[in-house]
N, C-alpha and C positions, 0 to 999 in steps of 0.2 A: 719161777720168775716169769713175770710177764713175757709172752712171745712178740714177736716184730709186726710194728704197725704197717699197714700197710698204703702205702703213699694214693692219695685222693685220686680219681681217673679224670681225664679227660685232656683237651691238649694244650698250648698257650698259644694265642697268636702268631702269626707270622712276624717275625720282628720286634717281637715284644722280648723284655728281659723277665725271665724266671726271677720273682721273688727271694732275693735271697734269706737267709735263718736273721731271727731275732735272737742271741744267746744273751740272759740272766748270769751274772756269777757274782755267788756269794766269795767275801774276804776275797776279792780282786790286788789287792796289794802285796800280799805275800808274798813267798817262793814260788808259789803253783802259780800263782797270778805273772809273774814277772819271768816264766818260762811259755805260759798258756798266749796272754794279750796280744804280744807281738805276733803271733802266728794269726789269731784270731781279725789283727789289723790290715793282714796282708790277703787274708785270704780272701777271695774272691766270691762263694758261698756264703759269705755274713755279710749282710749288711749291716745290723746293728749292734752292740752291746750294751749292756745294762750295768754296770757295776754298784753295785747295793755293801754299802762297811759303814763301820759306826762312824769310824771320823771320816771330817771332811778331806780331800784331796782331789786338785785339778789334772782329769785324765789327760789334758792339751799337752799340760809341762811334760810329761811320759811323753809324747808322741801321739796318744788314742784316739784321734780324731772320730774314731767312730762308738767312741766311748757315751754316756750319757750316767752323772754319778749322782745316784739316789741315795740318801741317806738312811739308813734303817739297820736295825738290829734283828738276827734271828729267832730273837723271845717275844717276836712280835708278830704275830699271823696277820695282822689286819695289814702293816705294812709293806712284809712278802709279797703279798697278793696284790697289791697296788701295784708295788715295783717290776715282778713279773707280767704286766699284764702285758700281750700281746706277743710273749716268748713261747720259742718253737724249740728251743733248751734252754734249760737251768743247769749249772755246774755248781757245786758247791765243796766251798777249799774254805770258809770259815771253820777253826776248828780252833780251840784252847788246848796246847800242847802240853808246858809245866804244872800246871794244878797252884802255880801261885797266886793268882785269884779266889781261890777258896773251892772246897769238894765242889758247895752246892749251888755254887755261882758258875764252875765246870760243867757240871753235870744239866745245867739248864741252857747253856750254849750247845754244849755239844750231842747232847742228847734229845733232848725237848727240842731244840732250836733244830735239829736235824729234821727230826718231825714234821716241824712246822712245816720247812722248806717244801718236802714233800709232797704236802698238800695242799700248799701251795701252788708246787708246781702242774699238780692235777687240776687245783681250781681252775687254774685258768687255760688249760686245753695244752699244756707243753705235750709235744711227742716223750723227748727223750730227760733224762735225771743222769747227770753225771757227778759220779760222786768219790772224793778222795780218801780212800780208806786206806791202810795201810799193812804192811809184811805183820804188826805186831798182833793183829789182826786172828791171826795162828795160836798166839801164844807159846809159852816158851817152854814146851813139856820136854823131857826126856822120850818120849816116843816120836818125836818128830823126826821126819827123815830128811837127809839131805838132798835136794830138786824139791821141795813141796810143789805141786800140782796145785792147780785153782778146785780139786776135787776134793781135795784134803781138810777135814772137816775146821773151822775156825772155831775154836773157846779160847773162855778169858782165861789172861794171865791170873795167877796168885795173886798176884801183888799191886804191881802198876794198873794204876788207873787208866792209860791214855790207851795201854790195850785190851784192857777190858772193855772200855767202853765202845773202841773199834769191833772189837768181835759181837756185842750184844746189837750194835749199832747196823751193823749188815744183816744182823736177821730179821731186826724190826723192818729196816727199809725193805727189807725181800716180803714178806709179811704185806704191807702197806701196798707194794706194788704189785703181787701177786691179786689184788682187789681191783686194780685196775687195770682194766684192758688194751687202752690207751699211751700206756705212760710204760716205757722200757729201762731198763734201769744199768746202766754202766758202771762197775765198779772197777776201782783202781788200786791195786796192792804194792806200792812203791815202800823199797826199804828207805834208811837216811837218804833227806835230796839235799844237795850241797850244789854250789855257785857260786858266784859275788855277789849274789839278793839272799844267800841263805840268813833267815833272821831269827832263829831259834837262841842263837845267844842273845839276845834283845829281850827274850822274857825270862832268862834268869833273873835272879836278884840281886840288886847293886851290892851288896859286898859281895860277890861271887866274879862280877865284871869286876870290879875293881882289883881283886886281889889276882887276876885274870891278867890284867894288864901290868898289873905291878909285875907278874912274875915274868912275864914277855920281856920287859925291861931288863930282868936280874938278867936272864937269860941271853941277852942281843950284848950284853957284859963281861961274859966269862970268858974267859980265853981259850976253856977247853968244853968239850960237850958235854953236857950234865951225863949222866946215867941214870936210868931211868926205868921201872919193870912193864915190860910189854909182852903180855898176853898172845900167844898165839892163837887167837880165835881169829877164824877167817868172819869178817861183815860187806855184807855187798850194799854199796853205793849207787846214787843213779845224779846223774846232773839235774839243774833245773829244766833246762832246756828240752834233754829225752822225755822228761816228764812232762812238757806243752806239749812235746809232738803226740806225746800219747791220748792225753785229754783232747786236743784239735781232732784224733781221728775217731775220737768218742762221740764229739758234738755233730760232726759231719754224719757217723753213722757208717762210718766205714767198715763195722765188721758187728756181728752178731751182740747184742747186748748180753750181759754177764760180767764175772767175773775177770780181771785180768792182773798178771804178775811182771812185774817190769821192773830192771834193775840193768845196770852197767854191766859190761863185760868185767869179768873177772871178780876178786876180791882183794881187799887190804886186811891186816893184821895189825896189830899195836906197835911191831917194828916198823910199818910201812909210815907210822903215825907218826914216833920216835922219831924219825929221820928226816922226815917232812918237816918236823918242828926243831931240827939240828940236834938233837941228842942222839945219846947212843943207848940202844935198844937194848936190856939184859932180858934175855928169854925169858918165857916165863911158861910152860907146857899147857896146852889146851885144857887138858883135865883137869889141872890145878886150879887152874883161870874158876872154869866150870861148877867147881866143887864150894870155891870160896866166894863166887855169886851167890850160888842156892843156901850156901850156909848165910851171908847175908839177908838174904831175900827174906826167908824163914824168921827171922829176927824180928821181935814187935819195932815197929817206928816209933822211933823217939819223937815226941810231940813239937820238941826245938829243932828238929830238921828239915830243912824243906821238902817240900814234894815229890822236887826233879830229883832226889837219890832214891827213890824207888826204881827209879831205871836200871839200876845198877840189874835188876832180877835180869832184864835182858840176858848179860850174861851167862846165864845160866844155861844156853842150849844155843846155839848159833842157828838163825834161820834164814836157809841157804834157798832158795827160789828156783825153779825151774821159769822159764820164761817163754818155751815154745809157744805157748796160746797166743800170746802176744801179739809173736810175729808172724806168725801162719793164718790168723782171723782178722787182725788188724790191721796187718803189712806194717807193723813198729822192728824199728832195728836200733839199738842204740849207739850214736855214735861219740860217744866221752866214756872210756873205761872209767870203773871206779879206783883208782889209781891218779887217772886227770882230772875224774870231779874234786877229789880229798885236794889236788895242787891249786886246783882255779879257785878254791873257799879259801884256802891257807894263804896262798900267793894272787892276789886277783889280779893285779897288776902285770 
């Protein structure tokens, strides 16, 4: 991976203000976006931002005063490069999660479209590429240990697309930026990020919401608490919020470029899940759990079912994060257990 650039010499004025960063970010409205912006608003080292999505929205109504919202899609090189111009970071949090858009409509955002960014962000002289990759990243093997380290080699899942893609996806960008001397490259390995902007339920599919809601209804009904089987697999959570302060210390430059694993203190379980949503939790033993993923996962997909049930393969091996690098290179601490992130997305109120 490219080594650290190293910052121009000479000195500024007496009384003069230091320049501060122009930061680019792809898919600005998101999760990552709506934990990153506000930080990015406040801080003192940005003066600008760029926010580049396909549709339109006014950064003002948010608050962004120091927003500027370029229209443009990531399948598009010529308009990257327009939009990034004069950017001293790019962050990039555009990314197609369910695959209900279709394989190769995914596979050209989130893949091609990553590319793009990239060179993108070279053409036009950015220092740093921050970029949001994810725990899935690893993939879900049977040899995986629990702490994975950022050493810990990433391949693709069997099955699920969205971590395959993330695993092939940090090799090309290491690849691409190992070519350039200039351009350092911050990667970010967050497992589930939850909030009251998490919008992951927003790209399943309307009878999925709806039958979603209908059952929230049965449920706010019953006089007694459903029972319901929950998995003891432990999953570590991160809020949206831990996850801006982690990308802010990306864009700033606050610690060595590479790799990095972030996630909430502790973990949740399917009980913790159960209960959060007032049922009652019937155990259900890790290895069972474990065993009746991978037997799933292995299964051909039925051409009538969606996407997003390949996720289920997750299951299959719990990946549990070590997070030292984190906090010792970057000074990140997270402060929302994954325990409070799962109550602020369930309960925002």
């Amino acid at each position: 991976m490219a080594t650290a650039r190293t910052a121009p010499s000479g000195r500024a004025g007496r009384g003069r203000r230091r320049r501060g960063l122009t930061v680019a970010v792809t898919g600005p409205t998101g999760t990552f976006g709506a934990g990153l912006l506000p930080l990015l608003e406040a801080d003192d080292r940005v003066d600008r931002v760029v926010g580049v999505a396909r549709r339109p929205f006014d950064p003002a109504a948010r608050g962004w005063t120091k927003m500027e919202y370029r229209r443009g899609d990531v399948r598009d090189p010529e308009v990257l490069e327009e939009a990034f111009a004069g950017a001293d970071v790019v962050v990039h949090l555009a990314f197609l999660i369910t695959g209900t858009s279709g394989r190769e409509v995914t596979r050209a955002v989130n893949v091609e479209g990553s590319l793009n960014v990239v060179r993108a962000a070279a053409a036009v002289g950015a220092r740093r590429l921050v970029y949001a990759s994810s725990v899935a990243a690893y993939g879900f093997h049977a040899d995986n240990p629990v702490g994975l380290t950022e050493d810990w080699p990433t391949r693709p899942a069997a099955r699920l697309f969205y971590a395959q893609e993330k695993a092939e996806l940090e090799r090309l960008l290491g690849e691409e930026v190992d070519a350039l001397p200039d351009l350092d490259l911050f990667l970010l390995r967050p497992p589930i990020v939850l909030g009251p902007h998490a919008v992951g339920g927003k790209e399943l599919p309307a009878p999925l919401m709806a039958l979603g809601r209908a059952a929230a209804g049965l449920l706010d009904r019953l006089p007694v608490a459903l029972p319901v089987p929950a998995p003891a697999i432990p999953i570590q959570l991160v809020h949206e919020d831990d996850v801006g302060r982690a990308l802010q210390l990306c864009v700033v430059g606050a610690g060595p470029p590479g790799a990095y694993n972030i996630a909430g203190d502790g973990v949740v379980t399917g009980a913790d899940v159960a209960r959060e949503l007032g049922l009652t939790p019937l155990p259900v033993p890790a290895g069972v759990a474990h065993r009746v993923a991978r037997g799933l996962a292995a299964l051909p997909a039925p051409p009538f079912l969606p996407p997003v049930l390949d996720w289920v393969e997750a299951g299959a091996q719990p990946s549990i994060m070590d997070t030292t690098k984190a906090r010792e290179l970057l000074g990140w601490e997270p402060r929302v257990t994954a325990l409070e992130a799962l109550r602020s997305t369930l309960h925002p109120d």
